[in-house]
N, C-alpha and C positions, 0 to 999 in steps of 0.2 A: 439970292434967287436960287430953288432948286432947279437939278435936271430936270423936272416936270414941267415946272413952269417956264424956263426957257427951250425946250424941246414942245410945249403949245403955242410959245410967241412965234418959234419960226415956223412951225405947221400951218398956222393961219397965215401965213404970208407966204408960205411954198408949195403948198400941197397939191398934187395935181387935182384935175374934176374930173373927175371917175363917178358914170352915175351910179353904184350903189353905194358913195357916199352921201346922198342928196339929202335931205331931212326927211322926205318925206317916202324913202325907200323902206318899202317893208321886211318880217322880220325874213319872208321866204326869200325876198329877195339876196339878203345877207348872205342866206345859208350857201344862196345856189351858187354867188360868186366866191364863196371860199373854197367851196369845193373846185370849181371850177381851176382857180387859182394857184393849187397844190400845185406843183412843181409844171408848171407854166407861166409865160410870161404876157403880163396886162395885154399888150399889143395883140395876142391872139385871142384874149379871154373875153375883150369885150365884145367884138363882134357876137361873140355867141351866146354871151352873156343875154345880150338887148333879145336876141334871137331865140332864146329860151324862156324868156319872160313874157314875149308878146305873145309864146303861144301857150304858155304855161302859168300865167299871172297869180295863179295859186298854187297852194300843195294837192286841194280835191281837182283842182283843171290835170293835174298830171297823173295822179292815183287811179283815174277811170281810164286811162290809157296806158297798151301793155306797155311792159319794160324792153319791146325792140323798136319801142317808137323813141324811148327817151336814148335807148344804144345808136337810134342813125341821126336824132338831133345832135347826137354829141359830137357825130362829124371826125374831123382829125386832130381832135383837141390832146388826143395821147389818152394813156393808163381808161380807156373804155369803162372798166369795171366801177368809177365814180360815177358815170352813167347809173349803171344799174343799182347803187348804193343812195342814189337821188330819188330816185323811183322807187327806192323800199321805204325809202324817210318819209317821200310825200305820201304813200300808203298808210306808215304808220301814224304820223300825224293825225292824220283822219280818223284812223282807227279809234287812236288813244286820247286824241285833244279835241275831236269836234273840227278839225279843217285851220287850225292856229295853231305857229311854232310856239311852242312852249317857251315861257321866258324862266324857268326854270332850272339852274346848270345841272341837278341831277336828275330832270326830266331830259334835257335834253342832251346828254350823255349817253343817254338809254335807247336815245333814237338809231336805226341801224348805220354804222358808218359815221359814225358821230365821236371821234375822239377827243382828248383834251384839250387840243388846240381849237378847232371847230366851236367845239360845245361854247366855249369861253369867251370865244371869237364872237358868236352870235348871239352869247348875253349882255357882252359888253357895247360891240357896232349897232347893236338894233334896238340893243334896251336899257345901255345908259347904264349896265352896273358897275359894279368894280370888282374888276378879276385879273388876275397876271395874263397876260395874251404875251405868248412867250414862241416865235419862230427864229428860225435863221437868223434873221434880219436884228431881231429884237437881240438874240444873244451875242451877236456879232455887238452890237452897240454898247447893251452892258458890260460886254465882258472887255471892251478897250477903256471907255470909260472909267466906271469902278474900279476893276480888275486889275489892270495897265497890260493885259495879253493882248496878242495879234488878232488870237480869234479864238470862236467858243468850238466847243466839241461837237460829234456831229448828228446828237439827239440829246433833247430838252431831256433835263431832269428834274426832279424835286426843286432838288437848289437853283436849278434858274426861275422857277415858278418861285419861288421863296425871295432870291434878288430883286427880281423886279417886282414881286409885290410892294415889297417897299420901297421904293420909290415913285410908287402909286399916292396919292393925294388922298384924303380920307372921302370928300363929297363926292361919290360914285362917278357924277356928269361930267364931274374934272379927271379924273381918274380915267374915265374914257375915252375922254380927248389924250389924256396923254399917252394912253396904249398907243394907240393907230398915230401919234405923233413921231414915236418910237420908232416904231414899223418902219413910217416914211423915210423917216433919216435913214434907215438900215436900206434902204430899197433905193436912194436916189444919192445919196450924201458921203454916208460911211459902208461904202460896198467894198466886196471882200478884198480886192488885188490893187486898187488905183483908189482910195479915200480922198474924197475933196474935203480936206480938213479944214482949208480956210475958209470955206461957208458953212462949217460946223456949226451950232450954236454952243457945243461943248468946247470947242477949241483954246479955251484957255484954262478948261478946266480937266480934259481928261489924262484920263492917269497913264496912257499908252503912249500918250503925245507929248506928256510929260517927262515922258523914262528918255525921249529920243531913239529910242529903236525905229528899226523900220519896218514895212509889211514885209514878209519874205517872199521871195524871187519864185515868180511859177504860178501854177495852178492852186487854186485852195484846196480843190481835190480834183483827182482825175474824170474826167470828161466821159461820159458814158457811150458806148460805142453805137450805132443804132444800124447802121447797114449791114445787112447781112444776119445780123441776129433774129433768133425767134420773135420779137418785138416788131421785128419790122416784118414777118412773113405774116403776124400774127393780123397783121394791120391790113397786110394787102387780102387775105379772107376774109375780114369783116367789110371791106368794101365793096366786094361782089357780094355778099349779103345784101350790106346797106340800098346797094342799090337795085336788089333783085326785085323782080315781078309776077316771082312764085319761086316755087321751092326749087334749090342750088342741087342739079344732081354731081355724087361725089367726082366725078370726071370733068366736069366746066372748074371744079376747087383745085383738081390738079394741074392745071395749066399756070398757075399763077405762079410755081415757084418750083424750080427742076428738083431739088434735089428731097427725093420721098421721105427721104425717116425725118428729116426737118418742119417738110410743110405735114404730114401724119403729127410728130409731137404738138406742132403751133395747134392745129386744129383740135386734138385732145385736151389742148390745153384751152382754148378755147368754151368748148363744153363743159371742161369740170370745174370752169369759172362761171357757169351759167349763161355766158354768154351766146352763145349760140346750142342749138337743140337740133339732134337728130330725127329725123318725122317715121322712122321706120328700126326695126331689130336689126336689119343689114346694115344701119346705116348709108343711104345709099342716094338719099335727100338732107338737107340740111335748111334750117330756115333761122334767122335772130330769136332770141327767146322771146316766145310769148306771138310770133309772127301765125297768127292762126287766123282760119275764117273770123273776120269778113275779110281782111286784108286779102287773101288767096283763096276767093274761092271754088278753085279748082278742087281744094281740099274735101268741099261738101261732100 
């Protein structure tokens, strides 16, 4: 039996139910939860997940709506700017495909914010191809398995898109089961600091487990710090936006955080990430991108 086919026998029998696995999740659907996904954890994703799809059920339900509607659905989900990279995608879909995620990997590469992992991602979960879908998770697993290391390095290369192609199955269907079988293991099974090795389905096979080493002692990588950092100032001004009821004059944005060349950089940074737009040359109003008449129309 290969890793493929014993990493599908315990997927069908482990895997959590996560609705944008469902069969009959569409391909926007896919898209919206991987993005979401990126360096957050399910337990937060889904809420917002369900909550962005009942109001956004297509890519044209969200392309006629500006991009500071999709910046305060995205809520405190973190990294906001996937917000606005959702909203350029559902745009151009429309644009480019007629209102339908391309099933396409060099079509849909080409989509804004659509990198190798994504694009691959949503050829394989939503249309059944066969493609390396190669994360964290994924590399972590190949690389104790095959490999016999503790762990992989800390961005996908060629070669790990190359690894795990093969041990991809030829019949695309199966092939795609065993991507997101993969995954799962890497995400519930074989995670980075504490491996349940005895409910591996590799566990007599893999090569790490085999050497007898152990994980090493610690953190796999240092912990990112969030208090007090521009991320976190960055955050507390997009929430008096999110939640404003016209335009934020620059003195209501100075209250939110004492010390000025900090909360100044957040808020520069801010704008030149499109995320938020000044309404005047003083800068002197501020509103989410795209927050214009009719939402406020004091503006008229």
């Amino acid at each position: 039996m290969t890793l493929a086919d014993s990493a599908i026998r315990w997927y069908e029998e482990n895997a959590r139910d996560l609705p944008w696995r469902q069969p009959d999740t569409s391909a926007w659907a896919v898209l919206v939860s991987e993005v979401m996904l990126q360096q957050t954890p399910v337990v937060r994703v889904e809420p917002a997940w369900r909550a962005w799809m009942n109001r956004w059920p297509t890519p044209a339900d969200l392309a006629v709506d500006p991009p500071s509607e999709a910046i305060r659905m995205w809520g405190r989900l973190g990294y906001p700017r996937r917000a606005m990279r959702l909203h350029a995608c559902a745009v151009a879909i429309v644009e480019r495909h007629g209102g339908r995620v391309p099933d396409d990997l060099d079509q849909l590469l080409a989509l804004p914010g659509v990198g190798t992992y994504t694009g691959r991602a949503v050829a394989t979960f939503a249309y059944g191809q066969r493609h390396p879908v190669v994360d964290t998770n994924v590399r972590r697993v190949v690389c104790r398995a095959v490999e016999g290391k503790p762990d992989a390095g800390p961005n996908t290369t060629t070669a790990d898109l190359v690894a795990m192609e093969a041990l991809l199955p030829e019949e695309p269907a199966v092939a795609a089961k065993a991507s997101i079988a993969f995954m799962e293991l890497g995400a519930i099974v074989c995670v980075a600091r504490a491996p349940r090795c005895v409910d591996c389905p590799f566990e007599q096979v893999c090569a790490f487990r085999q050497s007898g080493e152990a994980i090493p002692a610690g953190p796999s990588r240092k912990p990112q710090r969030y208090a007090g950092t521009d991320r976190q100032v960055r955050g507390l001004l997009l929430e008096v936006l999110r939640n404003a009821t016209a335009p934020v004059p620059r003195q209501r944005l100075d209250t939110v955080w004492v010390d000025d060349v900090q909360r100044a950089r957040a808020l520069a940074g801010l704008v030149e990430d499109g995320l938020v737009e000044p309404l005047d040359s003083d800068a002197d109003r501020f509103v989410l991108a795209g927050d214009h008449p009719p939402r406020f129309p004091t503006l008229l």
